[in-house]
Structure formats: C-alpha cells, structure tokens
C-alpha positions in Angstrom: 0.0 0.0 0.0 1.0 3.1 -1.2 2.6 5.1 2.3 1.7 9.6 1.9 3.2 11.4 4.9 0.9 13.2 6.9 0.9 16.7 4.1 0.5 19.1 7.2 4.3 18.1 8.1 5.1 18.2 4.8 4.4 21.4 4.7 6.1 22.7 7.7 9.2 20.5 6.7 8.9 22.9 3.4 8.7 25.9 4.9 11.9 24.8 7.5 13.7 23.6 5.1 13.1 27.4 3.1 13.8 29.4 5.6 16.8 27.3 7.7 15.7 27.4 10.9 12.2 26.1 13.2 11.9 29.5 14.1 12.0 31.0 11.7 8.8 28.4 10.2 7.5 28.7 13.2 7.0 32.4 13.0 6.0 32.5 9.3 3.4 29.7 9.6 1.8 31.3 13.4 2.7 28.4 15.5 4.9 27.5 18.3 8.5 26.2 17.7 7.7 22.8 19.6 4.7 22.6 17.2 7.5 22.9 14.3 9.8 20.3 16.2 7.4 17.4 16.7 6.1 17.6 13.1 9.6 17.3 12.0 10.0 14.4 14.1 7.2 13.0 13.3 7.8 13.0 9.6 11.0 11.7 9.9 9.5 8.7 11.5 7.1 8.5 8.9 9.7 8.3 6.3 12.6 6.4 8.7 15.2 9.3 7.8 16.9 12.0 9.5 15.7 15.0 7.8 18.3 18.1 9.1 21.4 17.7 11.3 21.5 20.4 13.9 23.9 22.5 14.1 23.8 25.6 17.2 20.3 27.5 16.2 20.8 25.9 12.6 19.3 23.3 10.6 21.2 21.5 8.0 19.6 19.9 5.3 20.8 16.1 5.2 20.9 14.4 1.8 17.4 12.6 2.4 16.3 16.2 3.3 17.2 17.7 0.2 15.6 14.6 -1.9 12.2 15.2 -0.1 12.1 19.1 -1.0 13.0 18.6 -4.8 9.7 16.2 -4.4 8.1 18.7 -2.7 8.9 22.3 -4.0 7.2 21.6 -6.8 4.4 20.3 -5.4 4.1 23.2 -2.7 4.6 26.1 -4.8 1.8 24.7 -7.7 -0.4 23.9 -5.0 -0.1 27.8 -3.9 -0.8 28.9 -8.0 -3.5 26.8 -7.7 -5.4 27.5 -4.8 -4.7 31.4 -6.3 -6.1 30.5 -9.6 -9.2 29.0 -7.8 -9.9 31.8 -6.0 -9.1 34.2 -8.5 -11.6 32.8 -10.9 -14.2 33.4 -8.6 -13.4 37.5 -9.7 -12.7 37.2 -12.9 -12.6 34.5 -15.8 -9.8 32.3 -15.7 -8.4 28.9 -16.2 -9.0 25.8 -18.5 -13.0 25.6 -20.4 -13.7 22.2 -21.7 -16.0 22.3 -24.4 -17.5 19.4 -26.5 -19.3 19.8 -30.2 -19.9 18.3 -33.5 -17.0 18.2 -35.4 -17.8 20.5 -38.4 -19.2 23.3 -36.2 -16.7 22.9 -33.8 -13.8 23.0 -35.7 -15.2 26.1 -37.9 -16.3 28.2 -35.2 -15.2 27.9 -31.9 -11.3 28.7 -32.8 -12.4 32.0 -33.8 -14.7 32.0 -30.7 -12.1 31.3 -28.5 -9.5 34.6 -29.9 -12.6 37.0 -29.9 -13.2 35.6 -26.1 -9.3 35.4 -25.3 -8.9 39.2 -25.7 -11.5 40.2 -23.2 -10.2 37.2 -20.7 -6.7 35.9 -21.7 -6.9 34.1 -18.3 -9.1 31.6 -20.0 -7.7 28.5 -22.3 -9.8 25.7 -24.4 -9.9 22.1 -24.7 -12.4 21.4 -27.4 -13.8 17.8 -28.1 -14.9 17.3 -31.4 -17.4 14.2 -31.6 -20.8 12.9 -31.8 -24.3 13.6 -29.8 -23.2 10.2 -27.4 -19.1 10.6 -26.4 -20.3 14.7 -25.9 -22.9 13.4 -23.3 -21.2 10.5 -21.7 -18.4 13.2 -21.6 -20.4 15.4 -19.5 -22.4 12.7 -17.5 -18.3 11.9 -16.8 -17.2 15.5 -15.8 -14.8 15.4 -18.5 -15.9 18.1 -20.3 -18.4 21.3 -18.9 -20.5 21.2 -21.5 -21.2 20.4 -24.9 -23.4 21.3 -28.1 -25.3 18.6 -29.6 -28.0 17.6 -32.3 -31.3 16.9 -30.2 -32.6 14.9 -33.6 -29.7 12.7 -32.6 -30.4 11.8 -29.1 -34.1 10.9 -29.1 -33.4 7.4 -29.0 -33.0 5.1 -25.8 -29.3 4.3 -27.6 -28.4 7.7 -25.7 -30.4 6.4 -22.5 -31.8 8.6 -19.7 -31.5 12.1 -21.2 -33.3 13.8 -17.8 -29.9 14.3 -16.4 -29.2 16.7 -18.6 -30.5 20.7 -18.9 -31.0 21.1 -22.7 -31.6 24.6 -24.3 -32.1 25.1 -27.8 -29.8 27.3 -30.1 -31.0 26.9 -33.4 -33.8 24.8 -35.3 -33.6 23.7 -38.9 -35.2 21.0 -41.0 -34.1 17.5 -41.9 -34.5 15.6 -44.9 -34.0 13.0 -47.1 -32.7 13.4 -50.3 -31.4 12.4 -53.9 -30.3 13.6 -57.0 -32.8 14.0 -59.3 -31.1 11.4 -61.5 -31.6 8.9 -58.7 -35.0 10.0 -57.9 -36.1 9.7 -61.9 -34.4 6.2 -62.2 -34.7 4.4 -58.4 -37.7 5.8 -56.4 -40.1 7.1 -59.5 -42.2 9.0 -56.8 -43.1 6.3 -54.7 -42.5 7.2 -51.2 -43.6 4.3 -49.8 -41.6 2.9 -46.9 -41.4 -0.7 -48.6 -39.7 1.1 -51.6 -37.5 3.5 -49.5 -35.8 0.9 -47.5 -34.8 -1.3 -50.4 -32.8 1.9 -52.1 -28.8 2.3 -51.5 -28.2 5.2 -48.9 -24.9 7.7 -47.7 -24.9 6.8 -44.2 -23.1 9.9 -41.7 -21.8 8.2 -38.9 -21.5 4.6 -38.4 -24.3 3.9 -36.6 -27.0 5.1 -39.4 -29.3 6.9 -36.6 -30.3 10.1 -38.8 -31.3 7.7 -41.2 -33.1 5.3 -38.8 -34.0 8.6 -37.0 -36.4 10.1 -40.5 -37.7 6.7 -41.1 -38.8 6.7 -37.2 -40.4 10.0 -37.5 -41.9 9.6 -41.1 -42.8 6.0 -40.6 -42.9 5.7 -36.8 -40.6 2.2 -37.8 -37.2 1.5 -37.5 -35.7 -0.5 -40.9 -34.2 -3.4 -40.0 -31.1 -2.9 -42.5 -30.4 -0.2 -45.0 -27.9 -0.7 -48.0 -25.3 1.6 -46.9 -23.2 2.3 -50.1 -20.9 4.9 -48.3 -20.4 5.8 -44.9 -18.7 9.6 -43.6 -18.1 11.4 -41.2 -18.7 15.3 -42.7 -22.0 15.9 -43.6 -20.6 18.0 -47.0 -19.5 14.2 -47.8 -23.3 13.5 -47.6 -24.2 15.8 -49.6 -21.6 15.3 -52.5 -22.3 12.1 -52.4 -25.9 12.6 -52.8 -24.9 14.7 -55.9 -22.9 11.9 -57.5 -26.1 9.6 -57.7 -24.7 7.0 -54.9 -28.4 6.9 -52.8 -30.6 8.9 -50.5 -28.5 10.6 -47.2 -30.3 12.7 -44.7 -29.2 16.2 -44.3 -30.6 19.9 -43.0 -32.6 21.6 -46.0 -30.8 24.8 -46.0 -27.8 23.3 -46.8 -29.2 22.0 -49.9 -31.6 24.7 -50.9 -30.4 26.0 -53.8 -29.7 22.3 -55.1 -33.7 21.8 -54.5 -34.3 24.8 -56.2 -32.5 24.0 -59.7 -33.8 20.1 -59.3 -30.2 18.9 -58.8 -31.3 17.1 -55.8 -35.0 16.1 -54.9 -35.7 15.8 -51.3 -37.9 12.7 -50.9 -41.3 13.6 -48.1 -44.2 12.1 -47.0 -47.4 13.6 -45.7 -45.8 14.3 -42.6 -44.0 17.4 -41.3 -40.2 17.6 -41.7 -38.0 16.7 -38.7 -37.1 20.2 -37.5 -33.3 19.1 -36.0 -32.7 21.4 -32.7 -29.1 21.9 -32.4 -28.6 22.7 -28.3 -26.5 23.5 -25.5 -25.5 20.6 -23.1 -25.2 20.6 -19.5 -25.7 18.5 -16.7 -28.4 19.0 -14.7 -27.3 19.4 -11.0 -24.1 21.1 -11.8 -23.1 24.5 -10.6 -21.7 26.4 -13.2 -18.1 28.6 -12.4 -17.9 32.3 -13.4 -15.7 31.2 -16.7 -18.8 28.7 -18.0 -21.4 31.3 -17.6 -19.3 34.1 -19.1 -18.5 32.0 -21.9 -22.0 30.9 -22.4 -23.0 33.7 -22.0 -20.8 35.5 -24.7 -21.3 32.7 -27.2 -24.8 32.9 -27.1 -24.9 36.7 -27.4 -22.4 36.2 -30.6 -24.6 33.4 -32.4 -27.6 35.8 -32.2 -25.9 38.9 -33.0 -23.7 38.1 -35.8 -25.5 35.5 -37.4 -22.8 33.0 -37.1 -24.3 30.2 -37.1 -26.2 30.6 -39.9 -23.4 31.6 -41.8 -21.6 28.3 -40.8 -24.7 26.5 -41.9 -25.2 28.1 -45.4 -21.8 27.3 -46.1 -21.8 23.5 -45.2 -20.0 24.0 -41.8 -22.4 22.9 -39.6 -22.7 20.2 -36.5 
C-alpha cells in the first residue's frame, strides 16, 4: 500500500527547510516552535530518515532532506498557484474551459470563438472535443468536459439512454430531410414514397451507426428498418451531400444546406405527408451542476455572438455545420 506522509508536516518541513531554521517556520506559519519540532520528528518517523542535522540555532539539510524538497517544491509552490487560480476565478474568468461539439461546427467556429473571447479574458484556455451527440454526453455525464453542443434529432433514442440528467436549451432549429439527385430520384424511387420502396434503395450513411437515417424513417414511418444498404459511410456531412450529388443513394441532411440544389432540381428531397424533422441543435449541461464564473461568461458570450452576428447561420449556409 502506497505510504503519503501526513501533508501538514510536509508542509512545515517545506517551509523549514526554506527558511533554515524552526523558528523562523514557526513564526512565518503562526505556530509555536515545539509545534514545528514534533512535526519534523514525526515526519521523519514516517519516512525512517533523519531529515536536518543540527547545528547551534541551525538546521542543515541532510541528503534525504534535500531529496524530499526537490519532491516537494514543486508540489508546494503549484499547489499555492493553484489554490490562487481557484480563488481568482471566482473574480474574474480564468483557467481551462472544456467544451465538446460536433465536429464541423466545432472546428469552424469555436477557434475564432475562442480569440474574440481570449482578448477580453486571456486568463481563459480551451480544450475542445470534437465528436458525436453520445461521447459529448457521456463526456459530460463523466465530468470530463463542462459542457457540450449537440444535435437533439440525434439523441431521441433510448441508444443515448436517460436524457433527464441533462438541462438542454435550444440554439438553433432547422429542417431535416432525405434526399437524392434528381437522377436517382427519376431512375430508383419514380415517386413512390412508400416505406417498402425507401428501405430497399442504396443510402450515404453519416456516422457509423446510421441513426439520422433510422431517426427520419422513425419520425416519417414511426418504424425503425431493419437494414439499410449503406453504399458509403462519412463522417462530414458536405461528404453527404456530395455524395448525394454523384447519384450514390438517399442521405439525410438539413434543408438549407441543400436549398439551392432543391431549387434547380439537382437534388429532390424525398417527403411524406408528414411534417419535416425540425433538428434542434442545443447547448448541453448537466443538470445538477453548478456552473463557475468562466462557464457562464462564456456561455454567456457565445450565445450573445450566435444571435448577434449571425454566425451560425453563416456556418450552416456554407456546409460547416454540427
């Protein structure tokens, strides 16, 4: 079993040790000098080595005494930037933010998030996860990360299980759907929207685990197929979308992205007499947690710059988008 002197005579031995005599500890840490000498003792029974020699008034660092501060120094003084930093980003914004997001969002706008932020509070640096709606939540069930941004048509299913644990607020809506080229529509589905015809077609799957595409047969069909003929599977939704374009299959992607494509008849998006899934892209937290002064400042700011400058719609329009 792994032995840890007691750290309160670890950290008088530090402060002896700095300042050469129990006195002079004694003095700087407002106890008595016999309080100083039986911790001393004490830690050196705790490690079975003499720590100082003593010399008059003076204490001399033995060689087992100088191993234990380079061990400890460190320890001591980044424990005292610590504590500071702690305390100091109850005032004012500091330390490390972990963030989680979808990867082509994430990438595309939060760097440029994090400069604009940065010059207000250059206290504060990033660690930004880039993954899908079920390693962002587990992430945050886990502590791991503070918070994350995720795709709520994504994490309807009981794959993602108990989703109360969470406080989800909605950032932006937009509308789902499933789509071809018109080549592919004229020669494969020939306007039947059937599911039995659907589920036979060849399909661009994003992500491995086809749930968008399970996700609009769910919602259109209110059933789940049993297996689709995925012809090509991504990770980037502009890989959908391409290959949507080069007549592979059917993919699922938001409408805007694809408007101007609907427009010209390039690509036909395939409905049924039921509503589009609107897709709510939202912000993440848990539940019972108490957010520091950095998360809501952040959040804060981020929200303020997604309504405000239109960002988010910009990263959408263009294909950058979670």
């Amino acid at each position: 079993m792994l032995m840890i002197p007691d750290l309160n005579r670890v950290k008088i031995f530090y402060h002896v040790f700095h300042i050469g005599s129990a006195a002079g500890a004694a003095k700087e840490l407002n106890i008595s000098p016999s309080a100083v000498s039986q911790a001393l003792a004490k830690l050196e029974s705790e490690v079975k080595a003499r720590l100082f020699t003593r010399l008059h008034r003076r204490l001399v660092p033995t060689s087992a005494g100088k191993s234990l501060f380079s061990i400890v120094s460190p320890f001591i003084r980044e424990l005292a930037t610590g504590m500071e930093g702690i305390r100091q980003s109850r005032k004012v914004p500091s330390g490390m933010l972990k963030i989680g997001a979808p990867k082509e969002f994430g990438k595309n706008y939060f760097p440029g998030m994090f400069a604009l932020f940065r010059k207000t509070y250059p206290a504060v640096v990033f660690t930004l996860t880039l993954a899908g709606p079920a390693e962002i939540l587990s992430m945050i069930s886990g502590g791991e990360i503070d918070f994350g941004l995720v795709d709520i048509f994504l994490t309807r299913e009981p794959v993602f299980g108990d989703l109360s644990r969470y406080s989800m607020e909605p950032l932006v809506d937009e509308e789902v759907c499933l789509a071809c080229s018109g080549t592919y529509y004229r020669q494969a589905i020939k306007e039947d929207h059937s599911f039995e015809n659907l589920v036979q077609k060849e399909f661009i799957s994003y992500q491995s685990s086809s749930l968008p595409l399970k996700s609009w047969f769910k919602h259109h069909f209110n059933r789940f197929p049993a297996n689709l003929n995925r012809v090509m599977t991504v990770d980037s939704l502009q890989t959908v979308i391409n290959g949507i374009k080069n007549h592979l299959g059917l993919g699922v992607v938001a409408a805007h992205m694809v408007r101007e494509d609907i427009e010209d008849g390039s690509i036909v998006p395939v409905g049924t007499s039921r509503e589009d899934v609107i897709n709510t892209i939202a912000l993440v937290q848990l539940q019972e947690k108490i957010p520091t002064l950095t998360e809501k400042t952040f959040i804060r700011y981020m929200k303020e710059d997604i309504k405000s400058s239109g960002c988010f719609e910009t990263f959408l329009d263009t294909g950058f988008r979670p």
